[in-house]
KEPA-630388 format. One record per residue (C-alpha): residue number from 1; residue in one letter; x, y, z. Coordinates in steps of 0.25 Angstrom, whole numbers, plus 5000, padded with zeros to 4 digits. Each point is the difference from the previous one (the first is absolute). Layout:
BEGIN
+-----+------+------+-------+------+
| seq | type | east | north |   up |
+-----+------+------+-------+------+
| NUM |    A |    X |     Y |    Z |
...
+-----+------+------+-------+------+
***
This chain:
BEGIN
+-----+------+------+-------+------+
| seq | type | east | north |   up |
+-----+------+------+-------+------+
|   1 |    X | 5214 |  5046 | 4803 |
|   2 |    X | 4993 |  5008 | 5012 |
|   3 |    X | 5006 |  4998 | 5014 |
|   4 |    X | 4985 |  4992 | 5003 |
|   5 |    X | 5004 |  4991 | 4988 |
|   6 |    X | 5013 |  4997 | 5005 |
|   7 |    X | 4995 |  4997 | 5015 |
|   8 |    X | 4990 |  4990 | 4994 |
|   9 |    X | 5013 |  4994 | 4992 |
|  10 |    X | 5007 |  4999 | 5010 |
|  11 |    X | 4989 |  5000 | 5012 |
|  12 |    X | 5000 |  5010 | 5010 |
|  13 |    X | 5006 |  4994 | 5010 |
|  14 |    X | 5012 |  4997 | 4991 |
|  15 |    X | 5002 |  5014 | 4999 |
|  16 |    X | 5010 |  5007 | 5011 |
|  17 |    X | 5002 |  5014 | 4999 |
|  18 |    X | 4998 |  4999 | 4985 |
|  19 |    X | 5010 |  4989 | 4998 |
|  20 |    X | 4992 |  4987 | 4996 |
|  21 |    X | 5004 |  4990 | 5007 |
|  22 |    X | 4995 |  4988 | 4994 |
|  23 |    X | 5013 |  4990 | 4996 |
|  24 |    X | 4995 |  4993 | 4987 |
|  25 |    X | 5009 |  4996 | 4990 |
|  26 |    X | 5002 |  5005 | 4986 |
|  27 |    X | 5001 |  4988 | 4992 |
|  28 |    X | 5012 |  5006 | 4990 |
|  29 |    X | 5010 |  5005 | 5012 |
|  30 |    X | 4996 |  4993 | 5011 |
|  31 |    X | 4998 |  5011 | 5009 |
|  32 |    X | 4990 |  5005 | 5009 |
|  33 |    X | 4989 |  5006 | 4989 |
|  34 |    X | 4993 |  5012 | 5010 |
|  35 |    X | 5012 |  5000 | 5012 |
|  36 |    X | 5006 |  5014 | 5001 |
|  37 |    X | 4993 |  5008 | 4991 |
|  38 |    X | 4997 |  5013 | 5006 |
|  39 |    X | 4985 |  5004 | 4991 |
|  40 |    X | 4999 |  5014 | 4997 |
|  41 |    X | 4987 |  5005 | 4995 |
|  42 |    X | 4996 |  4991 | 4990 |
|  43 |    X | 5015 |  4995 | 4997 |
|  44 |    X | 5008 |  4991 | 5007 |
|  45 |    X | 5015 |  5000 | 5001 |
|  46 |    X | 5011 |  4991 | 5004 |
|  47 |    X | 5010 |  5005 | 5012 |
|  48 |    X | 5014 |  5000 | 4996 |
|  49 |    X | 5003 |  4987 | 5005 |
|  50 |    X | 4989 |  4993 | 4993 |
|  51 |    X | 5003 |  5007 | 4987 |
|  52 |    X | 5015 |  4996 | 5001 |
|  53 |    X | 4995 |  4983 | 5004 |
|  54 |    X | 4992 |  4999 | 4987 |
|  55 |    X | 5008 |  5008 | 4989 |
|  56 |    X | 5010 |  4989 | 4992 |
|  57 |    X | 5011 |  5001 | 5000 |
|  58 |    X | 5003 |  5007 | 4986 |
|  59 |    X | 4993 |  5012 | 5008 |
|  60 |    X | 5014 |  5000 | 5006 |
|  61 |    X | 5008 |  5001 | 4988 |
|  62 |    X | 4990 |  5011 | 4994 |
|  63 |    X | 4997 |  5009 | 5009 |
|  64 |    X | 5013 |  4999 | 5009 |
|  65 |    X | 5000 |  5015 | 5007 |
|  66 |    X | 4984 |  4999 | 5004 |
|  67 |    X | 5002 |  4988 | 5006 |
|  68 |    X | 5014 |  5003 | 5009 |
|  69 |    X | 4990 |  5014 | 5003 |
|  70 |    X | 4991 |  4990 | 5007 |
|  71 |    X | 5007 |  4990 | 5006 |
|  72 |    X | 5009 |  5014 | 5005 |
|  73 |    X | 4985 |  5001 | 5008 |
|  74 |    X | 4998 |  4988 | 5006 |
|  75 |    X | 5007 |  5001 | 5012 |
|  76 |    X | 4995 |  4988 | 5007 |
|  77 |    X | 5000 |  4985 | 4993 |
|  78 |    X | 4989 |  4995 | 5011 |
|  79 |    X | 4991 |  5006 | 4988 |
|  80 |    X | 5007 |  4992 | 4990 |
|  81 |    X | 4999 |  4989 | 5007 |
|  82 |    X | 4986 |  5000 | 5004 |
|  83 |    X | 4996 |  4999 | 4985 |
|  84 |    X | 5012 |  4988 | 4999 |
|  85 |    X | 4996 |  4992 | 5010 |
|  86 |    X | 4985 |  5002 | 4995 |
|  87 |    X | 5002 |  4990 | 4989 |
|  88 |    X | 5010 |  5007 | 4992 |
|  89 |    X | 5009 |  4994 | 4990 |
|  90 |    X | 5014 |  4997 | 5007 |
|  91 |    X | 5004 |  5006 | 4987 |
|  92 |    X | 4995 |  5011 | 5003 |
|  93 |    X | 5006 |  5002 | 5012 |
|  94 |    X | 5014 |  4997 | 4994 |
|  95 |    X | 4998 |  5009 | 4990 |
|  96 |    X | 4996 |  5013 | 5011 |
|  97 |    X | 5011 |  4996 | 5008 |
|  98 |    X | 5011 |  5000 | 4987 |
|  99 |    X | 4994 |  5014 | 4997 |
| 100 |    X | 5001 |  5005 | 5017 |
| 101 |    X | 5014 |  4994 | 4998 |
| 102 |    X | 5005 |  5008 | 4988 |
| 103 |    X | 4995 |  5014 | 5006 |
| 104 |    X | 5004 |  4998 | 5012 |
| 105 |    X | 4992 |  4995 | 5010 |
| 106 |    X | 5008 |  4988 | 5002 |
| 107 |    X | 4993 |  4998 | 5015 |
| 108 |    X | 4986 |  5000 | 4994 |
| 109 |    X | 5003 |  4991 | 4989 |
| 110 |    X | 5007 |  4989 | 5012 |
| 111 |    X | 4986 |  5001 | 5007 |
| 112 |    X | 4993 |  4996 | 4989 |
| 113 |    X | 5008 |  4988 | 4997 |
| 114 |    X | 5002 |  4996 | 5013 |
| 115 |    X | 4986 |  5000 | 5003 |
| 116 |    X | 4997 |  4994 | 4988 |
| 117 |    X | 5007 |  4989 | 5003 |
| 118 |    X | 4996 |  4999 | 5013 |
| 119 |    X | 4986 |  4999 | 4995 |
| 120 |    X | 5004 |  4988 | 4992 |
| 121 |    X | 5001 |  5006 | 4985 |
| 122 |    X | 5012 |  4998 | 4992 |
| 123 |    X | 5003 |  5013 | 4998 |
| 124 |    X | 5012 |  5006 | 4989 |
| 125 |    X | 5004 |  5012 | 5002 |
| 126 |    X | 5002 |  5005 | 4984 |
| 127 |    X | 5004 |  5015 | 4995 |
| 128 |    X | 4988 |  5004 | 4991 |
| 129 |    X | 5008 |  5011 | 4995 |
| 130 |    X | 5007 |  4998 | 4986 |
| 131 |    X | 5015 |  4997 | 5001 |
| 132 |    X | 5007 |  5014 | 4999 |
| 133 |    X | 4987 |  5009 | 5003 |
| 134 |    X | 5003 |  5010 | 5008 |
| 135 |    X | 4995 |  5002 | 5015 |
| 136 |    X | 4996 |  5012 | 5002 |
| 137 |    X | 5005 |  5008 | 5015 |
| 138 |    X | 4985 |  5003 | 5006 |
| 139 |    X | 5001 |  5006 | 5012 |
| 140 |    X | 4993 |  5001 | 5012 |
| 141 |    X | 4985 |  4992 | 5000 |
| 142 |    X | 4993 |  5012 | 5005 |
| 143 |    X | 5002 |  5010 | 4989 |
| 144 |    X | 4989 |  5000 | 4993 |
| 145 |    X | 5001 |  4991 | 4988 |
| 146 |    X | 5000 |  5011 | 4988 |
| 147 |    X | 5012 |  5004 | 5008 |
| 148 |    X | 5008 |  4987 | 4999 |
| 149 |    X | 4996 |  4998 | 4985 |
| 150 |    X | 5005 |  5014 | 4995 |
| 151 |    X | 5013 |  4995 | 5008 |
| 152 |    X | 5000 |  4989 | 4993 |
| 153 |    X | 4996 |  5006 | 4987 |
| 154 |    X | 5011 |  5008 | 5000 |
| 155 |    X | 5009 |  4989 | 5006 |
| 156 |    X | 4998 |  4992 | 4986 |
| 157 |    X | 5002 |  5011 | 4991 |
| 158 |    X | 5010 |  5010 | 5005 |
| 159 |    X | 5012 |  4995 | 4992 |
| 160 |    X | 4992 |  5001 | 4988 |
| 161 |    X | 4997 |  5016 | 5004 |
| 162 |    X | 5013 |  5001 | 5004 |
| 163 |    X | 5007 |  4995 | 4986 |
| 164 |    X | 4990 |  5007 | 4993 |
| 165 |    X | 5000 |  5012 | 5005 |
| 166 |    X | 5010 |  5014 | 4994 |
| 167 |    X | 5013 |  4998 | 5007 |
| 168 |    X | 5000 |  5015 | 5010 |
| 169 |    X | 5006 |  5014 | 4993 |
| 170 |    X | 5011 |  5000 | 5011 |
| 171 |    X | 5006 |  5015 | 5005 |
| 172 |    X | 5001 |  5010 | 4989 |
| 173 |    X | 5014 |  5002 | 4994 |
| 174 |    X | 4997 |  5017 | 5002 |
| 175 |    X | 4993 |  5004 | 5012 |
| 176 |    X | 4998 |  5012 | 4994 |
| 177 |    X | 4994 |  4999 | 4988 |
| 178 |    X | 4991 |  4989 | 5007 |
| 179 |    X | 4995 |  5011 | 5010 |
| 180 |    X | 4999 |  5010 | 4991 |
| 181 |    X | 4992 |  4990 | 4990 |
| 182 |    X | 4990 |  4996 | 5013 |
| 183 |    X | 4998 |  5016 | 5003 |
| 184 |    X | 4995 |  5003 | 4985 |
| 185 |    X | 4989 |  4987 | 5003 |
| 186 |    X | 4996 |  5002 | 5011 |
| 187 |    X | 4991 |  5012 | 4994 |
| 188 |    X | 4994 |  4990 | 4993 |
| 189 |    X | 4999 |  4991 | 5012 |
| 190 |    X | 4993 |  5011 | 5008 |
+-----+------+------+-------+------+
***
């Protein structure tokens, strides 16, 4: 799809800086269709918090580390709760909010229930996460996202390197034969 075609979807003057702005609603999820889809070219993509109001919540479970890696980037929950407020299931919100919780972003999690609520959904806040999964430590929301999830990659797996992998040689009982050993290499080195 051209960026003319897109325009004529979504009209022109929906489109604001190449976000359409037009707030139809997708008949499976309920959600703003066009709203916060940044077109690129002849694609269109969701922003990050879009992409994390209309995954379900198995998306969670299954691909844990890429999702703490982007909610570690939203540093704001007005975005969230633009999107939540825009017809968003309360379900949804509950769910964001369990998953702000359990990396913790506790603070963000409570302004997207309180305002919820405010707004008059009943909202439950549940963990989306499976029970024992662990939460990985991403850091600061400004390194760039590969960053976080090579942290968090190695995070997940570093007792399973560790356990696997040859236990160090220690000192060497003669100092002497060991040093005479690494002269006669080191030609070889060289």
């Amino acid at each position: 799809m051209s960026t003319q075609e897109a325009q004529s979807e979504c009209g022109a003057a929906d489109l604001k800086g190449g976000i359409c702005q037009r707030a139809g609603v997708h008949t499976l999820t309920g959600l703003s269709e066009c709203q916060d889809q940044p077109i690129l070219g002849a694609l269109r993509f969701f922003t990050p918090e879009a992409a994390l109001a209309r995954v379900p919540e198995s998306f969670f479970r299954h691909h844990s580390l890429e999702t703490q890696v982007v909610l570690a980037r939203i540093t704001d929950a007005s975005d969230l709760l633009r999107i939540l407020l825009d017809g968003g299931p309360s379900a949804v919100a509950g769910r964001l909010a369990g998953a702000l919780r359990r990396a913790g972003r506790a603070e963000q999690a409570d302004e997207i229930l309180s305002t919820m609520k405010r707004a008059g959904y009943d909202v439950r806040e549940s963990d989306p996460y499976a029970n024992g999964q662990p939460v990985f430590a991403v850091t600061r929301p400004t390194e760039a996202p590969i960053v976080s999830r090579i942290q968090a990659l190695w995070a997940s797996t570093r007792d399973a390197v560790l356990e696997n992998f040859p236990r160090p040689p220690g000192l060497p009982d003669k100092a002497e034969a060991y040093l005479a050993h690494m002269d006669d290499i080191y030609k070889n080195d060289a």
